[in-house]
Every structure is written in structure tokens, then in C-alpha cells.
N, C-alpha and C positions, 0 to 999 in steps of 0.2 A: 622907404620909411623915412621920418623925418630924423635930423640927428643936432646934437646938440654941440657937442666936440671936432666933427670932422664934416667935408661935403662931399661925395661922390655923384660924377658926372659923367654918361654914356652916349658915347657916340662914333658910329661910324665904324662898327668893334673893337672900340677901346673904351674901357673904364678907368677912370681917373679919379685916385682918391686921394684929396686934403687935408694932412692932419690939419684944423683951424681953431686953435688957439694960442695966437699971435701975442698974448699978452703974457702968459707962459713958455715965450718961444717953444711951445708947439711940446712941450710936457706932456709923457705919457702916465694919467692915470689909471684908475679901476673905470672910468667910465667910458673913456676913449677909447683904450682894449676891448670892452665889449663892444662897442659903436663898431670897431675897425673890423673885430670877427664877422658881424653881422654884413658890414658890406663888403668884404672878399668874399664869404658865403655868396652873396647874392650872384655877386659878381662873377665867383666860378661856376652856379648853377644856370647861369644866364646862356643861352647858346648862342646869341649876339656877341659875346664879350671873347673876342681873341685876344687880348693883351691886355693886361693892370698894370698903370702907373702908379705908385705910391710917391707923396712928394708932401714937402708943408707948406703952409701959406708965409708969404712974404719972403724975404728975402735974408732974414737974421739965420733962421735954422730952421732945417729938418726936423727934427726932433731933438732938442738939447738935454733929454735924460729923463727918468723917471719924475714922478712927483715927490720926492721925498718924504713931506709932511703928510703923506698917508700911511707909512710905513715904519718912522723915526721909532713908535712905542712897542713895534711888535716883538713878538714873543718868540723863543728858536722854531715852534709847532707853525708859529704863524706866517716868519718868515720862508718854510720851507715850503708851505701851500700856496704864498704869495710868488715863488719861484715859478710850481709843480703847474700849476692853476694857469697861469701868466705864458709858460709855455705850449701847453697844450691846447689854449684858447686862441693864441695868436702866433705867434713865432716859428713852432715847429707847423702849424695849420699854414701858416701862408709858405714855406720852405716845403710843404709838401703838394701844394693845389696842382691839378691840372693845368690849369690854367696860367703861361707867361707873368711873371713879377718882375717889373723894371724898377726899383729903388733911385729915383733923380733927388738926389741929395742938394742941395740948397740951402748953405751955410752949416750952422753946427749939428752933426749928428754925435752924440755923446751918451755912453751909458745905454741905455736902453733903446735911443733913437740909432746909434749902428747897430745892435742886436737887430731892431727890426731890417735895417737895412741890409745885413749880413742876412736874414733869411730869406730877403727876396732872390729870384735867383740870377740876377743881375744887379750892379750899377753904375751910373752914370752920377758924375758932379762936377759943380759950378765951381769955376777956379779960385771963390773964395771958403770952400768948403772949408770944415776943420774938423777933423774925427778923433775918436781918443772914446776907451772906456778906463773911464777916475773913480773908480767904485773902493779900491783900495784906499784914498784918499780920505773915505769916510768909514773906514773898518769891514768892508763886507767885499763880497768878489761879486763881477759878472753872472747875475743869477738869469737871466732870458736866454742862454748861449754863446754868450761872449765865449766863455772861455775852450768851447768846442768849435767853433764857427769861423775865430777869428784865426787859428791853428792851420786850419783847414787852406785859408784863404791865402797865409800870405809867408808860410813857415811858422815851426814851434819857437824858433828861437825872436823872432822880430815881435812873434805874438809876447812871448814870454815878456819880453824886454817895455813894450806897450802897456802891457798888463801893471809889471812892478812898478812903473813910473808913472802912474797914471797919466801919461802924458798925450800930447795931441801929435797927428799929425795935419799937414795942408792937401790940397787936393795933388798938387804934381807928385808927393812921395807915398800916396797913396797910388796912383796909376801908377808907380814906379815896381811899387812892391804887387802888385797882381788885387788888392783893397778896390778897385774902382776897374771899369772899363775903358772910360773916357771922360775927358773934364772938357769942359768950355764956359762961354761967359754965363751970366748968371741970366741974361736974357733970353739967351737961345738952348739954357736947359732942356727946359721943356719940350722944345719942338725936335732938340738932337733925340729926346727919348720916343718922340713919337716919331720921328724917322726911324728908327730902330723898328720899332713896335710893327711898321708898315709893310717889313721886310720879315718878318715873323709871320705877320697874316698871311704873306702869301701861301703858305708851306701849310702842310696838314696838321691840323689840331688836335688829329687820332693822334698823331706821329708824335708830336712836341709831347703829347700830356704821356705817353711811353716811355718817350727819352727821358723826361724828367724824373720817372719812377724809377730807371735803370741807373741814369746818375747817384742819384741818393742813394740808393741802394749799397752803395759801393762804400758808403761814409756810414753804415750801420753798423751797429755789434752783430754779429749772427748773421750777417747777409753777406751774399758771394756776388758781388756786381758783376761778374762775368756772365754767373747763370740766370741771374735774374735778366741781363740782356738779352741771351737767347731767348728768354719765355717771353720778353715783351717785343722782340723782332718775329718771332713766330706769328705772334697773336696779330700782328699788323698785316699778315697777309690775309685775315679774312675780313680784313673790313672793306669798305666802299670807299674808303680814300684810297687803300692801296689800289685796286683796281682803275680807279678814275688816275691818279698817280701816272701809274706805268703805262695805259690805254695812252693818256693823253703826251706820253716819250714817243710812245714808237709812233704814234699820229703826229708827231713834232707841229703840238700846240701847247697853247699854256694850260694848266688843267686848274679845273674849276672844282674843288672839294669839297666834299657835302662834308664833311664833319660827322662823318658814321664809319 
């Protein structure tokens, strides 16, 4: 479908999606959110599509935050819809897909542009990155998951500490602190993510989209990530990757998986 705010582009089994509004360094609205749902949707229902890149256009940012001026007059009912709404359409949706999320962060991700990039389930960024959620600086907290997410990722107290000062950091004390996977130049982002991405296809997509369930699981209220592993290690022996899998071990070849 066509889109108005972002581009997303297939190939080769990877999908690559651009937040593209370069004049907003790449601001996330009401209308981009829905744009971005619509092509991870497509993207995880795609059975071509073993890995999603999310990234922005040009080289200023990733995402440098919400839109503010859609938000400035709302109401306590409206900002909590604007939270409720905003996560269940995009954030916890792409933290949860099937389908691999590489987040190649490129310049400022802030506010809501590391939310998203905190729900992918990777990242990767360009050594002139700059992260930071400053939500505090205008009276309100990390409402997409900052402030569960970023806990998660890098300790309670460095989050804590990020959060009160709405402060930034660069891309090396982001790798440092466990925030990123890898950083390099701003030119070979991209392609460090799609080398990444390359070494994912090879491996089973039953398996990955499993692992991913069993992961998160473990960061749920009410969920036991231990048993939730056992149920999704079980259920992977009846499929047609596990067999092609194992066949193709003890046949000592590379095995070619159907993705069933």
C-alpha cells in the first residue's frame, strides 16, 4: 500500500522500513504509527520476509521523538489513550512479531524514536547516534515503554538516572551499557544490519519466532519464562523445520527450511 510518512522495501527476505520525514527528523505522529503498524503487519504476515530493518531517512535521526503539537492540549482521559492506543498499535505489536526487528538507529533516537527502537528486538547504531528519553523535561514520563523497557535493557538504576535527567547519551556508552549491539560509521549501518539480518535467515524462522515468544515471556507479569520455554521447545519438534534441522545434522549438510 502506498504510504505517506514512511517507505518500506522487500527484498531478498528482508524488509526494510524508513521512517521518511526528514523535515521533522523523522517525528513520530498519529499518522506514522498507523503507517508503521500497517507495514510490520504486512511485513510479519509476508512469508518472504525473514528479517525487519527499521531505520530513518538521512542521517540527522532516527526518530527524534514524538510530535508534540498533537498532544500539547490533551486531556488526563486523552493522554492515557494516547499512551494505551500508541502501545498496543506499535510498540508492544513490533516487541511482540514473529518475525526478527533490527532497530539501525542513525543519529538521534529520542523519546519515543528509542521506545520504538527499544521494542525492536535488537540494535545496531552509527557512531554519531544520540539517545536519551527528555519526556520529563516537558512534565510527562516515557509513555510508549521507556520506562519498562529501558530497565530492562540496561539496569534500574542507569535507567533511573537517564530518565531524571532527561539526558542523552552517545552511541559508545550505549554499547557500553548493554542499549545497542553494535555501532559503526554512519555509512555502513545499514549493511552492518543487513549482515546481521543474513546470519538470522539462515536458522529456522519456526525456531526464531519461538525463541522470541519464550524470551518475552520472561519480562511478563504472570508469565513463567521457564515454562513457557518448555512449551515452545516442545512444540518445535513437530514441525518441518525441526525435522529438516536435525535430518540435515546427522546428513552433515546445510539444511534448507521450509518455514513450517
Amino acid at each position: 500500500m502506498p504510504y505517506n510518512n514512511i517507505l518500506s522495501e522487500s527484498q531478498n527476505g528482508l524488509t526494510t522500513i524508513t521512517i521518511n520525514r526528514p523535515s521533522k527528523l523523522n517525528a513520530l505522529n498519529s499518522a506514522t504509527i498507523k503507517e508503521l503498524h500497517q507495514a510490520f503487519k504486512d511485513a510479519d504476515e509476508d512469508k518472504n520476509t525473514k528479517v525487519i530493518i527499521i531505520t530513518g531517512s538521512g542521517k540527522k535521526a532516527f526518530v527524534a521523538g514524538a510530535d508534540i503539537s498533537e498532544f500539547a492540549d490533551y486531556s488526563v482521559a486523552e493522554g492515557e489513550k494516547l499512551a494505551s492506543d500508541g502501545q498496543a498499535l506499535l510498540f508492544d505489536f513490533v516487541a511482540n512479531l514473529s518475525t526478527p526487528v533490527i532497530a539501525a538507529i542513525n543519529g538521534f533516537a529520542l523519546g519515543g524514536g528509542l521506545e520504538l527502537a527499544m521494542a525492536a528486538h535488537f540494535r545496531v547504531a552509527s557512531d554519531n547516534a544520540k539517545m536519551g528519553l527528555p519526556e520529563v523535561s516537558l512534565g510527562v514520563i516515557p509513555g510508549y515503554g521507556g520506562t519498562q523497557r529501558l530497565p530492562q535493557l540496561i539496569g534500574k538504576g542507569r535507567a533511573m538516572e537517564m530518565i531524571m535527567t532527561a539526558g542523552m547519551i552517545d552511541a559508545q556508552k550505549a554499547l557500553d551499557c548493554g542499549l545497542v549491539n553494535h555501532i559503526t560509521t554512519s555509512e555502513e549501518l545499514i549493511g552492518l544490519a543487513e549482515k546481521i539480518a543474513s546470519k538470522i535467515m539462515r536458522n529456522s524462522s519456526v525456531a526464531i519466532a519461538a525463541a522470541i515468544t519464550a524470551i518475552n515471556s520472561g519480562y511478563e507479569d504472570g508469565e513463567n519464562g521457564y515454562d513457557t520455554e518448555v512449551s515452545q521447545f516442545g512444540n518445535c519438534f513437530g514441525t518441518a523445520d525441526f525435522k529438516e534441522g536435525t535430518t540435515a545434522f546427522l546428513e552433515k549438510r546445510r539444511a534448507a527450511f521450509p518455514g513450517e
